[in-house]
MARKOL-728555 format. One record per residue (C-alpha): y, z negated, x negated; residue in three letters. Coordinates in steps of 0.25 Angstrom, whole numbers, padded with zeros to 4 digits, always signed. Each point is the difference from the previous one (the first is absolute). Layout:
YZXALA/...
***
This chain:
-0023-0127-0049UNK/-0002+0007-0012UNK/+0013+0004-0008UNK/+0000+0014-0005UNK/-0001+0006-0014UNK/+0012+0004-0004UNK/-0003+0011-0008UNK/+0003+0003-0015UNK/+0003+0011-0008UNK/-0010+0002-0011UNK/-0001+0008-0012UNK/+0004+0017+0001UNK/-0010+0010+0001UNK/+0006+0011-0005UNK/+0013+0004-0010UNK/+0012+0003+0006UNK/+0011+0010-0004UNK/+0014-0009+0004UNK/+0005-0010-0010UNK/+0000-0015+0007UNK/-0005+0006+0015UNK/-0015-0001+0000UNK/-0010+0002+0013UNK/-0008-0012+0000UNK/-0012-0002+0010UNK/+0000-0011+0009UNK/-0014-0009+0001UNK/-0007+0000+0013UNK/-0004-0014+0003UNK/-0013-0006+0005UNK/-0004+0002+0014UNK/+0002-0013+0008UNK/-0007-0008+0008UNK/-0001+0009+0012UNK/-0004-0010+0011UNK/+0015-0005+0000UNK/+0001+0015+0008UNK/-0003-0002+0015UNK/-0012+0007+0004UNK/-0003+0007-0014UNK/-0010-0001-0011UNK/+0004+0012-0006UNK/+0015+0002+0002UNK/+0000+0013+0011UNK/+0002-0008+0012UNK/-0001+0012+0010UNK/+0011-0002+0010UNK/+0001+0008+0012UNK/+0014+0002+0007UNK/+0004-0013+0010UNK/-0006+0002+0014UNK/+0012+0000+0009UNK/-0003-0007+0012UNK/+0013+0004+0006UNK/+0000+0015-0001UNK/+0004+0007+0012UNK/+0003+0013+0007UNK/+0011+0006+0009UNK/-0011-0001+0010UNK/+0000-0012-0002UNK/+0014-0004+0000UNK/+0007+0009+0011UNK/-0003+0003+0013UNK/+0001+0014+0007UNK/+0011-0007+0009UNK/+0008-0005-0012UNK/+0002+0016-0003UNK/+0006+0005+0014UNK/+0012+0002+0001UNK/+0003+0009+0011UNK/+0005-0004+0013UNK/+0004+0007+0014UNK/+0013-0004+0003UNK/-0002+0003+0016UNK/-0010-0011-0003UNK/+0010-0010-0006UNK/+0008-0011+0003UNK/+0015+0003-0005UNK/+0008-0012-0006UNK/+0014+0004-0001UNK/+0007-0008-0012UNK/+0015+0000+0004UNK/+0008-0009-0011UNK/+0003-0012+0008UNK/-0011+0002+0013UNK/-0013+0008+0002UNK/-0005+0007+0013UNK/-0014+0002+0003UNK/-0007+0004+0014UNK/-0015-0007-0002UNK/-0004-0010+0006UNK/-0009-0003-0015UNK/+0014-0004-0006UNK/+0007-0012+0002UNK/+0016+0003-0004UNK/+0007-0012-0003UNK/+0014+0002-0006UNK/-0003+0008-0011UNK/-0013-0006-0003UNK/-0012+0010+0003UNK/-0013-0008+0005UNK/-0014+0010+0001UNK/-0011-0004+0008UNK/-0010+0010+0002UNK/-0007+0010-0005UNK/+0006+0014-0001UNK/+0008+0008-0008UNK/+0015-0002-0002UNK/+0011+0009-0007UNK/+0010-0007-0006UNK/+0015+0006-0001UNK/+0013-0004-0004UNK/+0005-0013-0007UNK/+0003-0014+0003UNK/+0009-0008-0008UNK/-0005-0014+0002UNK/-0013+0001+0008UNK/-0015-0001+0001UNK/-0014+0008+0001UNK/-0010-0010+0004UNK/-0013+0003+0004UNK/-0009-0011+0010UNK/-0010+0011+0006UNK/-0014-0007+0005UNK/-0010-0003-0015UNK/-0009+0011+0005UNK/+0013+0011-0001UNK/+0003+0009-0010UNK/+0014+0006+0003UNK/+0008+0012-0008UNK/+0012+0001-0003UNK/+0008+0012-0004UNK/+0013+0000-0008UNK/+0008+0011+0003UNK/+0014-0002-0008UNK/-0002-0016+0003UNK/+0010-0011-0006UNK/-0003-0014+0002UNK/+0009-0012-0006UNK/-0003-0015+0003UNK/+0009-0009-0004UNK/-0007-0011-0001UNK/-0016+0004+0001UNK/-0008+0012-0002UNK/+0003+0013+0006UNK/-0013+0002+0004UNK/-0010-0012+0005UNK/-0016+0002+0002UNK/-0005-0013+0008UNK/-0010+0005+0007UNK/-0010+0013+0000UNK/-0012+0004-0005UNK/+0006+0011-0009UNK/+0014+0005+0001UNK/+0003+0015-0006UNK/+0015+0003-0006UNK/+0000+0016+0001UNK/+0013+0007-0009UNK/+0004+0010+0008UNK/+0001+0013-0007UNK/+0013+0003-0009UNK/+0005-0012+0007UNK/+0006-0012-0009UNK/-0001-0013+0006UNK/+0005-0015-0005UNK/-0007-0015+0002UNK/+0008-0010-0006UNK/+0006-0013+0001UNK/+0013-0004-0002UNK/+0000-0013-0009UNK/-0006-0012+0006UNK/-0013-0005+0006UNK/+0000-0008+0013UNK/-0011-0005+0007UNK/-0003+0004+0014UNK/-0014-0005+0003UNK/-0010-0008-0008UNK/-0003+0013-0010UNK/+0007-0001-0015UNK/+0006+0014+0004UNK/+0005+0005-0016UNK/+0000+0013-0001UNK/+0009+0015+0006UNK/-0014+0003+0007UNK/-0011-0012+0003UNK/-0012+0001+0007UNK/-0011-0010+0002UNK/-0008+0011+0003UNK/-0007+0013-0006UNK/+0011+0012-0002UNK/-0001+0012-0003UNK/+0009+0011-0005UNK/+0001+0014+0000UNK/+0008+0012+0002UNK/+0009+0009-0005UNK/+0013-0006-0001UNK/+0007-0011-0008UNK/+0000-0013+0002UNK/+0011-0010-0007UNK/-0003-0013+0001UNK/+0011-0011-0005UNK/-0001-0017-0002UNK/+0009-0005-0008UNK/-0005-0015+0002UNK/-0016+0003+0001UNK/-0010+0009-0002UNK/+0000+0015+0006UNK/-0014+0000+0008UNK/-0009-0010+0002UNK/-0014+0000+0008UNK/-0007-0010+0003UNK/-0012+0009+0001UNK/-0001+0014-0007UNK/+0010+0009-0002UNK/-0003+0016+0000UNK/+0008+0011-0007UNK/-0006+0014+0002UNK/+0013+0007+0002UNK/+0014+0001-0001UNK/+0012-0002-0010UNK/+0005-0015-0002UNK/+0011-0008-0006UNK/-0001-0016-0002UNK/+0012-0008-0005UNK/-0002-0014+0000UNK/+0002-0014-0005UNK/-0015-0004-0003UNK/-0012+0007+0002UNK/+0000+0016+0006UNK/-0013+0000+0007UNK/-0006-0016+0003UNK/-0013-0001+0007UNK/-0011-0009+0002UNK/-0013+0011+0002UNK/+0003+0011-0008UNK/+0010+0013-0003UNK/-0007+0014+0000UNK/+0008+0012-0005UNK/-0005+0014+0002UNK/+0010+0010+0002UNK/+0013-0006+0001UNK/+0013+0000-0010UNK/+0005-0014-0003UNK/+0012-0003-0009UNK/+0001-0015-0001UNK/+0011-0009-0006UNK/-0006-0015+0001UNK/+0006-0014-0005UNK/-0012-0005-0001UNK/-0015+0008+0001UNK/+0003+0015+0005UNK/-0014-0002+0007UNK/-0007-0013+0001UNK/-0014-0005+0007UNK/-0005-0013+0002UNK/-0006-0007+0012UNK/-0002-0015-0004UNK/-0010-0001+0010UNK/-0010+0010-0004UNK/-0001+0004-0012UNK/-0008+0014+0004UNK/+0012+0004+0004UNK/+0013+0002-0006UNK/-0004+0015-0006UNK/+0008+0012-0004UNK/-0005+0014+0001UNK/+0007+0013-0005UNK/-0007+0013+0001UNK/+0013+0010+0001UNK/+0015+0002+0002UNK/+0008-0005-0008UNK/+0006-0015-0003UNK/+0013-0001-0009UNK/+0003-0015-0002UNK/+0011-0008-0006UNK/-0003-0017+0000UNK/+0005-0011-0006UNK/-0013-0005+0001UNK/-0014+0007-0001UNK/-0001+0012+0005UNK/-0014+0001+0009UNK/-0004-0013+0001UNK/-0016-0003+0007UNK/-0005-0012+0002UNK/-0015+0005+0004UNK/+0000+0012-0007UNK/+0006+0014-0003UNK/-0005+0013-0001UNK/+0007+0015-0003UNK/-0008+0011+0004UNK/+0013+0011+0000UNK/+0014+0003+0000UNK/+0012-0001-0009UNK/+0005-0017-0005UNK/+0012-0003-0007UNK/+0005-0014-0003UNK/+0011-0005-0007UNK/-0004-0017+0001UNK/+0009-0011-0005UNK/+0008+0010-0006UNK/-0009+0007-0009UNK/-0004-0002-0012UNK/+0012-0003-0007UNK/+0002-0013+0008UNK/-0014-0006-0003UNK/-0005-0013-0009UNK/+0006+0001-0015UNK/-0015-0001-0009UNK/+0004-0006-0013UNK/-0009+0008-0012UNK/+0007-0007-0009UNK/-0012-0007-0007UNK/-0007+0013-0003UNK/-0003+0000-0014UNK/+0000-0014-0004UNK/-0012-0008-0001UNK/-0001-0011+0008UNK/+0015+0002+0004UNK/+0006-0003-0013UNK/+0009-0010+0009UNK/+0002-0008+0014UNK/+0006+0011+0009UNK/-0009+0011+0007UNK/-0013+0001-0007UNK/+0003-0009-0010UNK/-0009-0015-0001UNK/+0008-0006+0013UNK/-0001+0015+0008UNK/-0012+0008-0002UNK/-0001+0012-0002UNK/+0005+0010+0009UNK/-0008+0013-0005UNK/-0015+0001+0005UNK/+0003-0009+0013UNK/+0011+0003+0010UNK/+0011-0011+0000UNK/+0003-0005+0014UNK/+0011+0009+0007UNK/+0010-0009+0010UNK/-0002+0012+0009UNK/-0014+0002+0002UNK/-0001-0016+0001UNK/+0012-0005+0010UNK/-0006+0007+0013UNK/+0004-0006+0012UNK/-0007-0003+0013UNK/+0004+0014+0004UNK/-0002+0006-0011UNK/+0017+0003-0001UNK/+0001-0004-0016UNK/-0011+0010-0004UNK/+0006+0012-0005UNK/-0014+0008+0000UNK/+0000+0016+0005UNK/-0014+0000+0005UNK/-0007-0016+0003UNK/-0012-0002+0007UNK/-0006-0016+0001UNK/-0013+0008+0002UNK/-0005+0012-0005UNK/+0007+0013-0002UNK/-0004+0013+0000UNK/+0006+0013-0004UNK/-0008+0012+0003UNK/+0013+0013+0002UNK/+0012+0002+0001UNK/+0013-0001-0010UNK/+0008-0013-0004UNK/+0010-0003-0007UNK/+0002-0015-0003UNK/+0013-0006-0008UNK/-0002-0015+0001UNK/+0006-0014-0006UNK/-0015-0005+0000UNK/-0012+0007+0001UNK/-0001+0013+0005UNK/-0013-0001+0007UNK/-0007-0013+0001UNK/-0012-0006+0007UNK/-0004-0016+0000UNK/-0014+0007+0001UNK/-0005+0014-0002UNK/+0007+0013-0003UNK/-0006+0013+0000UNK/+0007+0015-0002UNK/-0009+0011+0003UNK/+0010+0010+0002UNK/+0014+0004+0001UNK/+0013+0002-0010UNK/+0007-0013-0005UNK/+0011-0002-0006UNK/+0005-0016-0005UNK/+0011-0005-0008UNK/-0002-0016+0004UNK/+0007-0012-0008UNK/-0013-0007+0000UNK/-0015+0006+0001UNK/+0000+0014+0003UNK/-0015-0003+0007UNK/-0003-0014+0004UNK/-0014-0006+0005UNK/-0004-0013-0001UNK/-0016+0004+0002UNK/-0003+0015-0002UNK/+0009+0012-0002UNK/-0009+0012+0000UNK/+0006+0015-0002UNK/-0008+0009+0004UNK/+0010+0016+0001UNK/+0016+0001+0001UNK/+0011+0002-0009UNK/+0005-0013-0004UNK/+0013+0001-0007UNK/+0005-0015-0005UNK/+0014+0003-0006UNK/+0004-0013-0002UNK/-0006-0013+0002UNK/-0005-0015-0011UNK/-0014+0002+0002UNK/-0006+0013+0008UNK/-0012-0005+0004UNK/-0004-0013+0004UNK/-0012-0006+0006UNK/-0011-0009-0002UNK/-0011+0014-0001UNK/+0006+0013-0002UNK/-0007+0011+0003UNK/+0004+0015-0003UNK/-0011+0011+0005UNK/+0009+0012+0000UNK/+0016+0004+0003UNK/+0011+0004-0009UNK/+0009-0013-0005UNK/+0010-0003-0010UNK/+0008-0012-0001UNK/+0011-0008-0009UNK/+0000-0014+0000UNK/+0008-0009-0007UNK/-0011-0010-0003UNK/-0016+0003+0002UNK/-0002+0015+0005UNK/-0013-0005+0009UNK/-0003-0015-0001UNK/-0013-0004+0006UNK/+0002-0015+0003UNK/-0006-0011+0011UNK/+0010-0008+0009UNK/+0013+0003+0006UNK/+0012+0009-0002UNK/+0005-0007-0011UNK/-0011+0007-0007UNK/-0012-0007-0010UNK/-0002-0003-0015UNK/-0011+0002-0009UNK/-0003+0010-0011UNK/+0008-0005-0012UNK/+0008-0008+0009UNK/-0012-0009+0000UNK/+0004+0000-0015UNK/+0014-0001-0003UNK/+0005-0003+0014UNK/+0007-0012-0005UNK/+0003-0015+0005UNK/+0005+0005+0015UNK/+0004+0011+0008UNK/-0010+0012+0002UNK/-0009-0001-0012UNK/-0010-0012-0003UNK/-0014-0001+0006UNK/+0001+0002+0015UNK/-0008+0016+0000UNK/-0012-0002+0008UNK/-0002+0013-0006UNK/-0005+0008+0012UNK/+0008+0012+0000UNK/-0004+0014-0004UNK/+0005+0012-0001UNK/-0010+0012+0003UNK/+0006+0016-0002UNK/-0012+0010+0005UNK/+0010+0011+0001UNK/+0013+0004+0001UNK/+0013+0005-0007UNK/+0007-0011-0005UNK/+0013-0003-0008UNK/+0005-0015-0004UNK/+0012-0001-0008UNK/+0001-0015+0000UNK/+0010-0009-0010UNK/-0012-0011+0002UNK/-0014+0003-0001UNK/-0006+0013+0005UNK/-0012-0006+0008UNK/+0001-0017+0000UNK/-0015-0002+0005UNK/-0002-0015+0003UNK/-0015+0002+0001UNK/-0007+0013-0005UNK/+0006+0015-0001UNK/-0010+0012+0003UNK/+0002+0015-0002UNK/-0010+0008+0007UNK/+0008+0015+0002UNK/+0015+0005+0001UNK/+0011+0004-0008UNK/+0007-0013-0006UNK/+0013-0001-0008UNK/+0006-0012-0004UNK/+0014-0001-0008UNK/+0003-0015-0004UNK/+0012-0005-0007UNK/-0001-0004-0016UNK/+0002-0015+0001UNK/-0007-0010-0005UNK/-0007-0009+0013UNK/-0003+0012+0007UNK/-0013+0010+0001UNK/-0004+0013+0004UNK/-0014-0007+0006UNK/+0000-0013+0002UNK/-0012-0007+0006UNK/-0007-0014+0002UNK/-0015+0004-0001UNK/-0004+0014-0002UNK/+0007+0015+0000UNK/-0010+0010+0001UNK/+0000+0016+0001UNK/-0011+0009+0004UNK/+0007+0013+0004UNK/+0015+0006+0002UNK/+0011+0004-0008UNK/+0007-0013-0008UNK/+0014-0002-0007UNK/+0008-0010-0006UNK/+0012-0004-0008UNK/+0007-0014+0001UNK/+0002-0012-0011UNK/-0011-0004-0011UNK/+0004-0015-0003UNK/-0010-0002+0013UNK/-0009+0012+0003UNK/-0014+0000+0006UNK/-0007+0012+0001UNK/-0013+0002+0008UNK/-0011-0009+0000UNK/-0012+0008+0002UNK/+0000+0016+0002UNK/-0009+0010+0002UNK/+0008+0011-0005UNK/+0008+0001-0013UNK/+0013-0009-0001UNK/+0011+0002-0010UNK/+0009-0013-0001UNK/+0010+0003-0012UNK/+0011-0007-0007UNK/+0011+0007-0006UNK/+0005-0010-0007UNK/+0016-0005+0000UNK/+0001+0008+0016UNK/+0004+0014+0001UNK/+0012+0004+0009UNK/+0000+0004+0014UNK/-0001+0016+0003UNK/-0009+0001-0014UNK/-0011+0010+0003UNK/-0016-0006+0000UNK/-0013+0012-0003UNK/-0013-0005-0001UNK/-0010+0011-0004UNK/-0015+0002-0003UNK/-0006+0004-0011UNK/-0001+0016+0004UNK/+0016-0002+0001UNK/+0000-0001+0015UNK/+0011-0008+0008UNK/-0006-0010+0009UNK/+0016-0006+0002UNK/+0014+0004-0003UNK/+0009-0013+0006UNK/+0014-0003-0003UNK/+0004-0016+0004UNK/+0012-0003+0010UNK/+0001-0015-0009UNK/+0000-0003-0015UNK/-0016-0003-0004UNK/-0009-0006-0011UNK/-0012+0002+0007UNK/-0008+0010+0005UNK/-0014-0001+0010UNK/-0006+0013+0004UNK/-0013+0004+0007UNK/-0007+0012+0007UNK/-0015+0005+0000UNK/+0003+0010-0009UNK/+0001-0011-0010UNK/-0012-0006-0007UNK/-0004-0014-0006UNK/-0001+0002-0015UNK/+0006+0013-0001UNK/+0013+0002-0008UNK/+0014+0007+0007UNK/+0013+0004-0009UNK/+0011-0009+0007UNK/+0014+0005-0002UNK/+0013-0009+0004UNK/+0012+0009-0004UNK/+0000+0000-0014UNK/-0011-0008-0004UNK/-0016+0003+0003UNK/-0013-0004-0003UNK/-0016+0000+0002UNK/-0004-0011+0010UNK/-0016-0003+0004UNK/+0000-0002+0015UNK/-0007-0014+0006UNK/
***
């Protein structure tokens, strides 16, 4: 590994007209070895957005059956609920006490309630029965209101206007060899649709569990439960429904431990409104948005995630034993380990993340709206965002991959979160984004969740903790277009490999301290096109490695406060950037091909301003 320069500041260029505050240029070091990049003999690693082998359509998902929700009553079998006893007339249901047992296929209307019953249908495997739930109320005691065993596909159709209630009334008893642990269980597919409203209520278990798939493409739904709202094995698909859960664990969680294609969510429209103790969409394969609104409040927001210390900014080496001191590391420029993102159980119930896939993720529409106690979207691979408004206050990451996290359109709006974006290769090609963090704005960095080291970390990472000399390097941070804001209290841009700037719109506000940086990067940062600003702390700063258009990297001495207005100007007297920093700053990096190598620019930063030769 070759350790960075960290750059000097040498003599000044040009006189300046405030007493002790001068603008001093800052150096641009020498190129490094460029076959520590992956790939690269130049630096400009071309990378094309991930191809997303899980990408699929409504076509795909739904079938025209899972949409009709019409029925002929003349056609159908009534089931009479009558609180304590039920009457029915076909010889396709089996009545026994208040325990309902379906057997064929057909349609069957549901009416009235039952105070302690059962809803089971054991139809032939080739059956696909519907059943309509026209102002239907069902309470078991002891076991789920409604039990799938056996059917090839079984469709739950709300009747319009109507409001109907699955629940269980606060204890689970076996009744055959099946783990039944939900209001509504079913080992086979089910679908629902409709017009109506369906309660669903577990106070010991999970709201709906499938074994198979589970299909929303209509219908208004309410899920009250001890654990997770929706359980499957297969898959969940949402495309026109309205679901409000309230979850003690995962408000929708998907994992087949048998095969691990399946276990998928997939959102295309309607709404979901979730409220977990736990994630908030869980997949174990993976997970795609293609439409409709999300919110998620997970783990309590926020508010209620892992306490980052930043205590260690500013001191070299740490200055003591505590959190980034010798015996600690340094917390900034490489994540600290947070409890929450690390203590995930088995079922994934002390994970407090809005959106996890173990697979890929892919966002391509819709609105979300994500307040998390970890992450706020995370994937143990790739991520990719190719569309849609997003809005994230996380306690941890506000974006999370442990591969590649490519952006490609959106809004993405990180209100609060310790380091925005994370993943080993980040990659940002288009979108409007602005984030706060209270670490690293984006950190590029190889291995798991608890984030990477390198950059000056190699340096002064100290004796333990997150620093020292465990950066393979391999990370990279790659911006080819885009609008993008970071306001980060650690390093702007932590690249733990190389840092490329190809197109875009880029402004970065970092924090005056003294072991933080604006740029910070292991092996090269170059810039070839776009718009660049930055401001942060000069005890540290890199600038760009090589460029091909002009780069002004300027210190203004003893740190200017936050608000202070920042010109720059050519020689004709034309503004090329009026900026006014969030955070206090002693540093400035700007770039755009209007600027030239060689040419001089009169820099102004509040009251005091100069003439500075571009690099």
């Amino acid at each position: 590994m070759i350790m960075k320069r960290i750059l000097s500041l040498i003599a000044v260029f040009s006189l300046l007209l405030a007493g002790c505050n001068v603008l001093t240029p800052i150096d641009t070091p020498t190129q490094p070895d460029q076959g520590l990049i992956p790939g690269s003999t130049s630096g400009n690693t071309d990378r094309t957005p991930v191809d997303v082998e899980f990408d699929k359509t409504d076509d795909e998902m739904f079938t025209d059956r899972d949409e009709q929700d019409s029925y002929t009553e003349g056609n159908s079998v009534i089931i009479s609920l009558n609180g304590d006893s039920v009457s029915c007339s076909s010889g396709s249901v089996v009545v026994s006490g208040t325990t309902v047992t379906i057997t064929d296929e057909g349609t069957y209307i549901l009416r009235g309630s039952l105070s302690d019953g059962m809803i089971i249908v054991d139809a032939e495997e080739t059956d696909k029965p519907q059943l309509v739930l026209d102002g239907a109320s069902v309470t078991s005691v002891t076991s789920a209101a409604l039990y799938i065993l056996e059917a090839d596909k079984v469709f739950v159709t709300l009747a319009e206007g109507t409001e109907n209630v699955f629940a269980n009334g606060g204890s689970l008893t076996a009744i055959d060899e099946n783990n039944i642990d939900a209001a509504v269980f079913s080992k086979q597919d089910l679908t629902f649709n409709g017009a109506g409203h369906l309660t669903v209520t577990s106070p010991v278990g999970h709201g709906i569990v499938s074994k198979d798939d589970l299909v929303f493409t209509d219908g208004t739904y309410t899920v009250n439960c001890a654990s997770h709202g929706l359980d499957v094995n297969d898959s969940v698909r949402i495309k026109g429904a309205a679901l409000t859960i309230d979850a003690g664990k995962d408000g929708i969680h998907a994992e087949d431990s048998d095969d691990a294609t399946t276990g998928f969510v997939y959102i295309s429209g309607g709404s979901v409104d979730i409220e977990a103790e736990g994630d908030g969409i869980s997949a174990e394969a993976y997970m795609q948005i293609a439409g409709g609104t999300i919110e998620i409040l997970a783990g309590g927001g926020y508010e209620n995630g892992e306490s980052h210390s930043s205590s260690g900014f500013g001191d070299f080496m740490g200055g003591g034993m505590g959190p980034g001191g010798m015996g600690g590391g340094r917390p900034g420029g490489s994540s600290a380990t947070s409890t929450a993102a690390a203590a995930t159980a088995d079922d994934g119930s002390s994970s407090m993340k809005g959106l996890k896939a173990t697979g890929g993720l892919l966002i391509e529409d819709g609105s979300l709206s994500i307040d998390s106690a970890d992450d706020g979207i995370h994937s143990n691979t790739v991520a990719v965002i190719n569309g849609g408004t997003i809005s994230i206050a996380s306690g941890d990451d506000g974006i999370h991959a442990e591969t590649d996290l490519t952006i490609t359109a959106g809004t993405i709006n990180i209100t609060q979160s310790y380091e925005g974006l994370e993943a080993q290769n980040v990659l940002i090609t288009g979108g409007d984004i602005s984030l706060v963090a209270s670490d690293d704005g984006i950190n590029a960095a190889g291995g798991t969740d608890s984030s990477g080291t390198g950059g000056r970390d190699q340096m002064f990472g100290g004796m333990g903790g997150h620093g020292g000399m465990s950066s393979s390097s391999n990370g990279s941070i790659v911006i080819n277009g885009g609008n993008l804001y970071v306001q980060a209290s650690g390093d702007g841009m932590d690249a733990n490999g190389y840092l490329e700037i190809t197109g875009g719109y880029t402004v970065v506000c970092g924090p005056n301290s003294g072991d933080t940086a604006t740029l910070d990067y292991d092996t090269s940062a170059t810039i070839t096109g776009g718009v660049f600003i930055g401001t942060g702390a000069s005890g540290m700063a890199q600038t760009f490695s090589s460029n091909t258009q002009g780069v002004l990297a300027v210190s203004v001495g003893s740190g200017q406060s936050s608000g202070v207005k920042i010109t720059v100007s050519d020689s004709s007297g034309k503004e090329l950037v009026s900026y006014e920093p969030k955070l206090a700053f002693s540093v400035i990096i700007f770039s755009t091909p209007e600027l030239v190598s060689g040419q001089s620019y009169h820099v102004t930063v509040g009251s005091i301003e100069g003439d500075i030769t571009a690099a």
